[in-house]
C-alpha positions in Angstrom: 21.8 -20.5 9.3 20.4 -17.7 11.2 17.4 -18.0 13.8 15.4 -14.7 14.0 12.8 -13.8 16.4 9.7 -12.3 14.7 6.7 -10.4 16.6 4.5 -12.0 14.4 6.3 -15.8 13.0 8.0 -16.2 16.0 11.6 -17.7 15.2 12.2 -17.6 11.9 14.4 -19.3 10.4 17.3 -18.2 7.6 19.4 -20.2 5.6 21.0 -20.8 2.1 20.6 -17.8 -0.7 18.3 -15.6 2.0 21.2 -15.5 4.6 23.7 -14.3 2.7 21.5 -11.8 1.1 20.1 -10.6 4.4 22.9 -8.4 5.5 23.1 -6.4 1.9 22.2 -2.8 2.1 19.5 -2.9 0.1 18.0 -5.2 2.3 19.0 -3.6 5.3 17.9 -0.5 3.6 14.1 -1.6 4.6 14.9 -1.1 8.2 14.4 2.3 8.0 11.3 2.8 5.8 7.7 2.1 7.3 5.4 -0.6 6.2 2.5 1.2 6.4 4.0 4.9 5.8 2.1 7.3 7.5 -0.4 5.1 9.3 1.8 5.1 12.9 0.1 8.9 12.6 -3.1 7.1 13.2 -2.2 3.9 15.1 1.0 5.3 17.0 2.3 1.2 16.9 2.6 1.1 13.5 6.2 1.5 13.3 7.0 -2.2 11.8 8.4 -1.9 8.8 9.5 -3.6 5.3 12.8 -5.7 6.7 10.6 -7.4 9.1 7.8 -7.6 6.3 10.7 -9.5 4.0 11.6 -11.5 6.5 7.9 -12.7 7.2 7.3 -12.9 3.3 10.2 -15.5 2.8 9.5 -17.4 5.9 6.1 -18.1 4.5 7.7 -18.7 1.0 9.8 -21.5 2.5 6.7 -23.4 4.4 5.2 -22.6 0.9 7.7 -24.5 -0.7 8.1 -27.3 1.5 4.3 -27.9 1.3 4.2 -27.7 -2.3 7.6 -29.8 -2.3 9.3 -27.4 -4.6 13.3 -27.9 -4.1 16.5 -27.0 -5.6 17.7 -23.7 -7.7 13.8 -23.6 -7.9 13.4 -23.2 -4.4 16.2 -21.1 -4.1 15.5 -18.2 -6.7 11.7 -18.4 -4.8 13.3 -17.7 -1.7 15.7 -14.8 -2.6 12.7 -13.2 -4.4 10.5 -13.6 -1.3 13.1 -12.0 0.7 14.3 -9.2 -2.3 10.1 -8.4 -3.1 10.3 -4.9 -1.6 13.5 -3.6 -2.3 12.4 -1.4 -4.8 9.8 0.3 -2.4 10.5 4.3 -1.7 10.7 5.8 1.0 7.0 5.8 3.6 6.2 2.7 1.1 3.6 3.4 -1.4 2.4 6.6 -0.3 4.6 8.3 -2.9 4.9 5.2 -5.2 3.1 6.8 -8.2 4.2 10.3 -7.6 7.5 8.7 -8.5 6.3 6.2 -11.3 5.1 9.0 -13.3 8.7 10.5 -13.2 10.5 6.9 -13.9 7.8 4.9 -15.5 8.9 2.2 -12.7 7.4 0.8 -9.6 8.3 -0.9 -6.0 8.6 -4.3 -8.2 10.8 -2.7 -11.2 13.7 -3.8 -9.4 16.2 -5.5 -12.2 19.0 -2.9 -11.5 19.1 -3.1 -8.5 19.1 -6.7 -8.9 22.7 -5.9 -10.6 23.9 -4.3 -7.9 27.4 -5.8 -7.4 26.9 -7.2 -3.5 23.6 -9.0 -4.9 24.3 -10.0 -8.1 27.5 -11.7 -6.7 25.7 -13.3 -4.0 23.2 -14.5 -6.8 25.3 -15.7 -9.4 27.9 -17.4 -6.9 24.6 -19.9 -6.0 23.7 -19.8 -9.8 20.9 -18.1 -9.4 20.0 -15.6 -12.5 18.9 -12.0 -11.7 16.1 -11.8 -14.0 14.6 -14.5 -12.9 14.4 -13.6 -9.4 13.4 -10.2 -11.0 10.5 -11.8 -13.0 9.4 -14.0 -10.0 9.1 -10.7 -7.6 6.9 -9.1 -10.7 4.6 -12.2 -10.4 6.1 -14.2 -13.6 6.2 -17.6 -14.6 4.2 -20.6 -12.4 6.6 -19.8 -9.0 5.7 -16.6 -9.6 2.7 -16.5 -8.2 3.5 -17.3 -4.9 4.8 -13.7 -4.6 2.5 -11.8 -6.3 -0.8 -13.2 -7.1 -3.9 -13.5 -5.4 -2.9 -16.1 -3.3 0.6 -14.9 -2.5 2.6 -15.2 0.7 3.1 -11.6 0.3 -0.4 -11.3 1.3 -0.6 -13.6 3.9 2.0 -11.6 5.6 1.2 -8.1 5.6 -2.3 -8.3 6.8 -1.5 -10.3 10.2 1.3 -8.1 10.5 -0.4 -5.0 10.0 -3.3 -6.0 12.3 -1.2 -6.8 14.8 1.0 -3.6 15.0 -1.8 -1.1 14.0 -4.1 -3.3 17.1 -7.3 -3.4 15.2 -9.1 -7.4 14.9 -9.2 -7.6 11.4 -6.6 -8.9 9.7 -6.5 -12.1 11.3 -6.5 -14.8 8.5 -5.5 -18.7 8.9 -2.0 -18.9 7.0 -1.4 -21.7 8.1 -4.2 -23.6 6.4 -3.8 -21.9 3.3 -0.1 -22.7 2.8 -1.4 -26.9 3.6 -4.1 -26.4 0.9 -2.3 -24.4 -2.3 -1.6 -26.9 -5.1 -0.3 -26.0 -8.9 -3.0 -27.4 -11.0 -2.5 -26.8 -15.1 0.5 -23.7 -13.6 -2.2 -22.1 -11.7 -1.8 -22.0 -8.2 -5.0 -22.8 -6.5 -6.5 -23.6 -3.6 -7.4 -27.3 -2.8 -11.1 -27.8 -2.4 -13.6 -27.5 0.2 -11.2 -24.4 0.8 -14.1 -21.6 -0.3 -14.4 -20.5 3.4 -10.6 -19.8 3.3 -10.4 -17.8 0.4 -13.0 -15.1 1.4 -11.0 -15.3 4.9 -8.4 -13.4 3.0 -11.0 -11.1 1.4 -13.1 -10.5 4.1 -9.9 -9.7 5.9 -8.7 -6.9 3.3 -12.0 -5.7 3.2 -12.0 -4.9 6.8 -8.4 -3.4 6.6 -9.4 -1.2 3.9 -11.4 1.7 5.9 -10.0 1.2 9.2 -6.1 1.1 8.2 -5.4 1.3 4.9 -7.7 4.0 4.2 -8.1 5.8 7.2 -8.9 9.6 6.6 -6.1 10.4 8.8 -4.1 8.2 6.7 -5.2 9.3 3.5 -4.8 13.1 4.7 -1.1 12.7 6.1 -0.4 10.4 3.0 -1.7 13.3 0.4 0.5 16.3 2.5 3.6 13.5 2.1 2.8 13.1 -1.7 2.5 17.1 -2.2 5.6 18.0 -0.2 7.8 15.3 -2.4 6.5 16.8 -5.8 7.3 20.4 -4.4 10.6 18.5 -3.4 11.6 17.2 -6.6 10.0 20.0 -8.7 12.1 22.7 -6.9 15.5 21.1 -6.3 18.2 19.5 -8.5 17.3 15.8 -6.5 15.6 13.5 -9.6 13.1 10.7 -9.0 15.5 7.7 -9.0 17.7 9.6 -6.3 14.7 9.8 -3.9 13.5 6.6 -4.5 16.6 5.3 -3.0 16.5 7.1 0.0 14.9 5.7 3.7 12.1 7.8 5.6 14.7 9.3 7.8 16.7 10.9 4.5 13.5 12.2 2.8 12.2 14.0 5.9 15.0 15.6 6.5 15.7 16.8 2.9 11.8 18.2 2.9 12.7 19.7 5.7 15.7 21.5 4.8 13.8 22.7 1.3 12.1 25.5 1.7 9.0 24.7 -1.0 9.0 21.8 0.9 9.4 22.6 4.8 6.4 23.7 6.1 4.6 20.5 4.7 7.5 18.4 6.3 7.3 20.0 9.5 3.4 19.8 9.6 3.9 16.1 9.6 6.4 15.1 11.9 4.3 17.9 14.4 1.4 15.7 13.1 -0.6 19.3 12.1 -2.4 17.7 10.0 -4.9 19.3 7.6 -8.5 18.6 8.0 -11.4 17.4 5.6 -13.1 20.0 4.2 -15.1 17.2 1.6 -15.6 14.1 2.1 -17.4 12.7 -1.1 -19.2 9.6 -2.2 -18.5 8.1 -5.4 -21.5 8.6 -6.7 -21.4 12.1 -6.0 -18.7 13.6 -7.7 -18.8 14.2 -11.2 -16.9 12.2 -14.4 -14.4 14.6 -15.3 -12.6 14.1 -11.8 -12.4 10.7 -12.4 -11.3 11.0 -16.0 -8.8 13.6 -15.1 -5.2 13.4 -15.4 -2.9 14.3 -12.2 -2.0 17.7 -13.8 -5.6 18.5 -14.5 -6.7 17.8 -10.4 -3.9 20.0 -9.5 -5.5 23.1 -11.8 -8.8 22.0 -10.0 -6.7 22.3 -6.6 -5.7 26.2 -7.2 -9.2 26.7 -8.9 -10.8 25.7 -5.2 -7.7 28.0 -3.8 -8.7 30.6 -5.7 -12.4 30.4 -5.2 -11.6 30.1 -1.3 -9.2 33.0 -1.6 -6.4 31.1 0.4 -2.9 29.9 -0.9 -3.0 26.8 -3.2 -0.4 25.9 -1.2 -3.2 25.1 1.4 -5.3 23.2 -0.5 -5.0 19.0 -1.6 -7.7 17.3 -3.6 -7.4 13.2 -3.2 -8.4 11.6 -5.5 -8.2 7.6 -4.4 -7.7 5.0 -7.2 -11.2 2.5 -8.0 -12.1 0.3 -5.8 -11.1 -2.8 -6.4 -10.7 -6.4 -5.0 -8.0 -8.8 -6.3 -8.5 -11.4 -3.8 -12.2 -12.2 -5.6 -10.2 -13.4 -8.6 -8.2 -16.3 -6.3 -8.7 -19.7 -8.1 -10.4 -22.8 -6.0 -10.6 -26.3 -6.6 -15.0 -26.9 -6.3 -15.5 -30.5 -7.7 -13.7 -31.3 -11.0 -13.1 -27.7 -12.0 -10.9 -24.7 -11.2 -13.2 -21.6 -10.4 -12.3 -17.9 -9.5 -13.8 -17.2 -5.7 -15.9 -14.0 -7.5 -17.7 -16.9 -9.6 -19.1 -18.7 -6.2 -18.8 -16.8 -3.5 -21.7 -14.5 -3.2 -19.9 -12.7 -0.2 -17.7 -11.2 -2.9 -20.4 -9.5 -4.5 -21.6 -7.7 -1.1 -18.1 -6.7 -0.5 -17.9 -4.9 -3.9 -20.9 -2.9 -3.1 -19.5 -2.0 0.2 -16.3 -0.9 -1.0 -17.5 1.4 -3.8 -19.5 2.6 -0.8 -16.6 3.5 1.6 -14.7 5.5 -1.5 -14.7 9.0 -1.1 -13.1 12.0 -2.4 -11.5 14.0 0.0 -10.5 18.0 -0.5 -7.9 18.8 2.7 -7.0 22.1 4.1 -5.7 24.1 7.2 -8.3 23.4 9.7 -9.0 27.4 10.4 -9.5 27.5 6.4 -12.2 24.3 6.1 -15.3 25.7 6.0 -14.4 28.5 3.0 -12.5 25.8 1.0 -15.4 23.4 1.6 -18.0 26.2 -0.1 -15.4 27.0 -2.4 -14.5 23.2 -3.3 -18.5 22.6 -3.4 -19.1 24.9 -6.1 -15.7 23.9 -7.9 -16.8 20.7 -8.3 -20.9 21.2 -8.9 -21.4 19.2 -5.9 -25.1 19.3 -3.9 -24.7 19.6 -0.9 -28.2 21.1 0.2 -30.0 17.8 1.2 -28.6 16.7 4.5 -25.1 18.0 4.8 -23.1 20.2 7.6 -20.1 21.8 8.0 -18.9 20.2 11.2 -15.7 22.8 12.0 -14.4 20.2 15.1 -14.1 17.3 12.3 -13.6 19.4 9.4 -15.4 17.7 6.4 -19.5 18.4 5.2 -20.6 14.8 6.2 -23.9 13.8 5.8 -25.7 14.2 9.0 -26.6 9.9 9.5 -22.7 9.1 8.9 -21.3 12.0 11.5 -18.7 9.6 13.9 -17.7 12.2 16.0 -14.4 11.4 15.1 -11.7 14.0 15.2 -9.8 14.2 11.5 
């Protein structure tokens, strides 16, 4: 057994399966990539990263397990998965997660070859544990499943205290504690016991208020967009493939942008943190279908169409284009008398939060910040958007903002 001391857990605990997976290098490979990629741009504390993530992920697995009295090989293919969820994550996390899906078809939880790997497959079978089992459990599969990936998950649980705590912000504080005493498998549905409502939208109201101020922070979402385009300029320029880069750490991928020259300027941009500005800033409601029904190729011909209207290198301009809004944790299932109900079924709360995230989406165009206000006309017009009723070019923030919403806040 090993006793490790967590910022967030305190001493955690590691034992059977998990120990002797712990030193493997493609656990120790999460060391070196960020939980939060590009966030520590933002919140400069924000250097935690996925190892200490898996850790916390399988320490909750195990109280988990012990609460829900689940023992044996069970147990034991719960607990590798918990600690063997995120080795398939790329370098800066999921920033560039579907820049690289769309080259591989596979994502940070496709991770059955590397499941294979000789150090872990030996260290799997030698406990008879099977590899696609763990596999299938880190995918969300089967009743155990869920405890990893699901709307009540540990992996949850973990990552928003952890990232409240190292970004400093208030909001992700949730009660884990109570929620591992009060999940019980009901029918192969993990639920939550009942008069357990409260805690449910605890979890929700807590993603909700991570979403803007961390997870979706302009800065964030700026940095995150110059990371994505430098990789694809990266990988469409040189002879290093998808499934090469995906194996690297954030330390081998800056340094390769950097040494590219399609790539460098990009690369060096962000580890100077001279970061591009907003130059739109869009409601939802404001931008017109065929953006949303585009296909990545088609935003990036409506990226050198704004270039070309601004008269600046396409080089210079990034449209972001952020996925739907959605909320997972309204689907959680609760125990409410004699029946099993999902949380968006009784909690009016989750209505009000679904409003207010389709409210906080925006579309964001980014550019140089001595280029902002011609690609902002330029990006305007590309995209047939009104911005006579009250709008401003603000050239300190960079971004037309509707005059009641300015922050002040520099970009």
């Amino acid at each position: 057994m090993k006793t490790i001391k967590d910022s967030v857990h305190d001493h955690i605990r590691v034992d059977g399966v998990a120990r002797e997976l712990l030193d493997t290098p493609p656990v120790q490979r999460l060391r070196h990539v960020r939980q939060l990629g590009t966030v520590h741009l933002v919140y400069p504390s924000a250097n935690h990263t996925r190892f200490e993530h898996s850790l916390g992920v399988y320490h909750l697995a195990t109280r988990a397990l012990d609460e829900l009295r689940v023992e044996g090989r069970a147990a034991e293919h719960v607990q590798a998965a918990a600690l063997l969820h995120d080795i398939g994550h790329a370098p800066f996390s999921h920033n560039i997660e579907e820049l690289i899906a769309r080259r591989t078809g596979q994502y940070h939880d496709d991770v059955d070859d590397l499941l294979l790997e000789p150090v872990v497959e030996t260290i799997l079978r030698e406990r008879d544990l099977e590899p696609r089992r763990v596999a299938d459990l880190i995918r969300g599969r089967g009743t155990y499943g869920q405890l990893i990936s699901g709307e009540l998950d540990v992996d949850r649980m973990d990552y928003l205290v952890r990232d409240a705590h190292h970004t400093g912000v208030p909001y992700g504080t949730i009660d884990h504690g109570r929620l591992l005493k009060e999940l019980r498998f009901v029918d192969g549905e993990l639920v939550l016991a009942a008069g357990n409502v409260e805690s449910a939208e605890s979890m929700l109201v807590a993603r909700a208020l991570m979403n803007p101020t961390v997870y979706n922070h302009h800065v964030a979402r700026i940095s995150k967009s110059m990371l994505r385009r430098a990789a694809r300029a990266l990988l469409d320029t040189s002879d290093l493939d998808a499934n090469t880069l995906r194996r690297l750490d954030d330390y081998g991928l800056i340094v390769r942008l950097r040494e590219h020259e399609p790539s460098a300027e990009l690369a060096h941009r962000l580890t100077d943190r001279r970061l591009f500005k907003r130059a739109l800033w869009t409601e939802h409601d404001r931008v017109p279908s065929f953006v949303f029904d585009a296909a990545p190729a088609e935003l990036t011909h409506v990226e050198r169409a704004i270039a070309e209207r601004a008269g600046v290198s396409p080089d210079t301009v990034i449209l972001d284009r952020p996925q739907e809004p959605v909320m997972r944790e309204s689907t959680s299932r609760i125990v409410v008398g004699d029946e099993i109900v999902r949380l968006g079924e009784r909690s009016p709360l989750v209505r009000a939060l679904r409003t207010i995230q389709r409210e906080q989406w925006r579309l964001g165009v980014y550019t140089p910040s001595e280029q902002v206000e011609v690609v902002a006309r330029a990006g305007a017009e590309e995209l047939d958007l009104d911005l006579s009723a009250g709008t401003v070019v603000d050239r300190d923030v960079g971004r037309y903002a509707r005059l009641d919403e300015f922050d002040g806040r520099d970009a």
